[in-house]
PALO-693576 format. One record per residue (C-alpha): z, y, x; residue in three letters; residue number from 1. Coordinates in Angstrom, 3 decimals, decimal comma, m for minus. Example, Ala and Ser with C-alpha at 12.3 -4.5 7.8 and 13.67 -1.06 7.14 Angstrom:
<torlos>
<torlo c3="7,800" c2="m4,500" c1="12,300" r="ALA" k="1"/>
<torlo c3="7,140" c2="m1,060" c1="13,670" r="SER" k="2"/>
</torlos>
This chain:
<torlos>
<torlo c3="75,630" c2="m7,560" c1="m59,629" r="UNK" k="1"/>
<torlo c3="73,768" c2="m10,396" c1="m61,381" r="UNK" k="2"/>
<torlo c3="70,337" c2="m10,886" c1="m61,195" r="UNK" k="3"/>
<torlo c3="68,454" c2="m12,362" c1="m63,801" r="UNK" k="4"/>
<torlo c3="65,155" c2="m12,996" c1="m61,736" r="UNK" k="5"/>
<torlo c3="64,058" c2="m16,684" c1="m61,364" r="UNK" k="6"/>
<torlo c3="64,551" c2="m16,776" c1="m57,532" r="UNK" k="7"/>
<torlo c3="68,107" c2="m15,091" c1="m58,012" r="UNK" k="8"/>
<torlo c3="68,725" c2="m17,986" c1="m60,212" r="UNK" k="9"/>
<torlo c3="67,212" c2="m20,656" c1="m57,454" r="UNK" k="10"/>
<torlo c3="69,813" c2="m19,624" c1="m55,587" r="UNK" k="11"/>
<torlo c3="72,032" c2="m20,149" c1="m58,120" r="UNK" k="12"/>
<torlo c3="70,992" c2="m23,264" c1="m58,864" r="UNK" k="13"/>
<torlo c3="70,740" c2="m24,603" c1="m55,211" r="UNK" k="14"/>
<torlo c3="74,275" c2="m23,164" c1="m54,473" r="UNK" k="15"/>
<torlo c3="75,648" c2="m25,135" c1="m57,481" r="UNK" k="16"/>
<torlo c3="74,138" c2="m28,285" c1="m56,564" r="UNK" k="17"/>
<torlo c3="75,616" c2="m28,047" c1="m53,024" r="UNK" k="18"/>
<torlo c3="78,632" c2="m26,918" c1="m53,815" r="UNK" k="19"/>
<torlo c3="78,785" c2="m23,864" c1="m51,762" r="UNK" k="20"/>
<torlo c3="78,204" c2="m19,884" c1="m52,692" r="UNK" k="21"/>
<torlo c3="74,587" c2="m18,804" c1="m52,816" r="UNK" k="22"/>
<torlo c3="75,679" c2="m16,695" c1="m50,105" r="UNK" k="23"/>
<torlo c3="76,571" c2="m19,336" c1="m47,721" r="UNK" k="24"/>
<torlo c3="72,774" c2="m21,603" c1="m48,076" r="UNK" k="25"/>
<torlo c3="71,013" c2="m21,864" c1="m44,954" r="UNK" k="26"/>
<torlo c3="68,411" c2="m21,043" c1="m44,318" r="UNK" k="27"/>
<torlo c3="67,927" c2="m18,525" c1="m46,781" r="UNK" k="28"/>
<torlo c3="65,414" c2="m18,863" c1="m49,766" r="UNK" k="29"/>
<torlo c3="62,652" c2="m16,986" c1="m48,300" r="UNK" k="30"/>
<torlo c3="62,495" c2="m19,239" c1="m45,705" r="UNK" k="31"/>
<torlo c3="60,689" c2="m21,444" c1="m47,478" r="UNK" k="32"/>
<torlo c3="59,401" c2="m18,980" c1="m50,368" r="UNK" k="33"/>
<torlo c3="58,329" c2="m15,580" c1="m50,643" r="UNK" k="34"/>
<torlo c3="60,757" c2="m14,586" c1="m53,414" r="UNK" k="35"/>
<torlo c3="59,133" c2="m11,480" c1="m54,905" r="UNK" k="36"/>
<torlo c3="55,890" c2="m13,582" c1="m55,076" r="UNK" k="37"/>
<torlo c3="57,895" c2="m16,093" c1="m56,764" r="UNK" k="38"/>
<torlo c3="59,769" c2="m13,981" c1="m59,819" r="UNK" k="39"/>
<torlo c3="55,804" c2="m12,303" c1="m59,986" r="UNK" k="40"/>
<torlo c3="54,220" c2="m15,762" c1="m60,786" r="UNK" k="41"/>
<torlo c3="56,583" c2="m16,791" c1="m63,168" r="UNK" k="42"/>
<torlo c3="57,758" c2="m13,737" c1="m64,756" r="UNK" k="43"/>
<torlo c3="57,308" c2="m13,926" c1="m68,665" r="UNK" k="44"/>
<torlo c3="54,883" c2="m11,370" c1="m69,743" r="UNK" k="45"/>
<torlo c3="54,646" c2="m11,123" c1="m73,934" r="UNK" k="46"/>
<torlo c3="50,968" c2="m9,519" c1="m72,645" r="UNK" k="47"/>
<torlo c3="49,662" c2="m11,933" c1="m70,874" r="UNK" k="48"/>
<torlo c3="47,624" c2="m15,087" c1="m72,183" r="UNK" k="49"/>
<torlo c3="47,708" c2="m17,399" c1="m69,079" r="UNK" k="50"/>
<torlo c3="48,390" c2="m20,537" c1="m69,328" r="UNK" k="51"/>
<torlo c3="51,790" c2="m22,501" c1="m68,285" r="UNK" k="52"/>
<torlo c3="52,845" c2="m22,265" c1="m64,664" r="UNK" k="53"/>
<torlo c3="54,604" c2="m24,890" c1="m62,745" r="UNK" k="54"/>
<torlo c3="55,777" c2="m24,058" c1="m59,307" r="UNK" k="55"/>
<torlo c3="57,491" c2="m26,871" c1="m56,916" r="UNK" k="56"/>
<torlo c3="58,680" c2="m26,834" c1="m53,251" r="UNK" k="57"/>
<torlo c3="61,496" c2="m28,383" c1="m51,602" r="UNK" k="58"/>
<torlo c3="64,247" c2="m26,231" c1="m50,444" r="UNK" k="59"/>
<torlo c3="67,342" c2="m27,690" c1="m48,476" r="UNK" k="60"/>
<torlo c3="66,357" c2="m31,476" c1="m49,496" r="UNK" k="61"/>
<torlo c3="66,593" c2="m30,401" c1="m53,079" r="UNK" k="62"/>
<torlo c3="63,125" c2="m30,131" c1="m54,840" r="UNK" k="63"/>
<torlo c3="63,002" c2="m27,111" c1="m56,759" r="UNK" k="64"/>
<torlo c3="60,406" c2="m26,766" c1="m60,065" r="UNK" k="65"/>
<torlo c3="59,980" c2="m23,304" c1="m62,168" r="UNK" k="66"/>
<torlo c3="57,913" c2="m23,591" c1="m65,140" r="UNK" k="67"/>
<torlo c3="56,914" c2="m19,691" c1="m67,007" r="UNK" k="68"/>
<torlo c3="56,725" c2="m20,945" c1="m70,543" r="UNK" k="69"/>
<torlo c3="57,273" c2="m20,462" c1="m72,813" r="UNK" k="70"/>
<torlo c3="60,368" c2="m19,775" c1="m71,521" r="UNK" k="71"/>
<torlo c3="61,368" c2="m19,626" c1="m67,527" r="UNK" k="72"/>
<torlo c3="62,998" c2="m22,648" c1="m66,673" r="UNK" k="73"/>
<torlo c3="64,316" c2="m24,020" c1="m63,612" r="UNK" k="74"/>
<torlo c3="65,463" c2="m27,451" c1="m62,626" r="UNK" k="75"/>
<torlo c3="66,930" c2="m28,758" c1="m59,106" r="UNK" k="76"/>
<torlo c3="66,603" c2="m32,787" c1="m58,351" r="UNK" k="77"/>
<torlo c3="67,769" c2="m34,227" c1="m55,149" r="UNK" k="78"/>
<torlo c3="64,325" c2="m34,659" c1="m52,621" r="UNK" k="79"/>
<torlo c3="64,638" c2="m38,439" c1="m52,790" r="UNK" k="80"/>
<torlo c3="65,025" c2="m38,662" c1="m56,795" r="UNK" k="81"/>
<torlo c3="61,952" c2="m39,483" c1="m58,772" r="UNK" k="82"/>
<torlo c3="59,991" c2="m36,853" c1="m60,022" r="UNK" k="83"/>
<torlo c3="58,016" c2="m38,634" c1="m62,555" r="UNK" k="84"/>
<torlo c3="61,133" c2="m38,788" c1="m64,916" r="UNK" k="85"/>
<torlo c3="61,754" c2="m35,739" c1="m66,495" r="UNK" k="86"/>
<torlo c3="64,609" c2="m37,028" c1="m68,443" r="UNK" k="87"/>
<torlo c3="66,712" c2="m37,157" c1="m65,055" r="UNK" k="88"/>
<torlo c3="65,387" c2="m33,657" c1="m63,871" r="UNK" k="89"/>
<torlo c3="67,318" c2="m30,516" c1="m64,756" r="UNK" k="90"/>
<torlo c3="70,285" c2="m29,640" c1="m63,449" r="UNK" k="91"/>
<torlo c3="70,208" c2="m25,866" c1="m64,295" r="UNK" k="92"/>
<torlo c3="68,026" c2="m24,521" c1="m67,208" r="UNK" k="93"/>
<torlo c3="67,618" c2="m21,189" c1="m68,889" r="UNK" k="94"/>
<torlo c3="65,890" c2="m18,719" c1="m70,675" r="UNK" k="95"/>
<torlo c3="65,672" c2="m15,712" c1="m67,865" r="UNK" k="96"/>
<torlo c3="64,433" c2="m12,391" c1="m68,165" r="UNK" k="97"/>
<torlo c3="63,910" c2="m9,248" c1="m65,600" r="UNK" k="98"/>
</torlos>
């Protein structure tokens, strides 16, 4: 089964980056995150009229930023890259929905 929601594709993302399965990270995502909070905040919602959201924390030394729009994208950086250069940033990137 694949999951389309945004901290499915963390996971994903993460997993990639390491080199490993999603099933084999340690600890697991929600950890670190509350994952149904996370695909809530970010979800895309054709209804709603908030603003952007950006959403960062650092999850096994990677640092790990959703923004909601206007599409969901994710990108995964090693924790000692520079943040500030967004050029250098995404590793995995996508238009995701639930």
């Amino acid at each position: 089964m694949v999951s389309h929601a945004p901290s499915y594709r963390v996971i994903e993302a993460v997993a990639q980056k390491k080199g490993v399965s999603p099933s084999e990270l340690s600890p697991p995502l929600f950890s670190v995150v509350d994952p149904e909070a996370l695909d809530t905040l970010v979800q895309e919602d054709a209804d709603s009229n908030t603003s952007q959201v950006v959403v960062e924390f650092t999850y096994l030394n990677y640092v790990v930023q959703i923004r909601n729009a206007p599409a969901v994208t994710i990108s995964v950086q090693d924790e000692d890259a520079p943040t500030d250069n967004p050029g250098s940033v995404p590793e995995q990137k996508g238009s995701f929905e639930d």
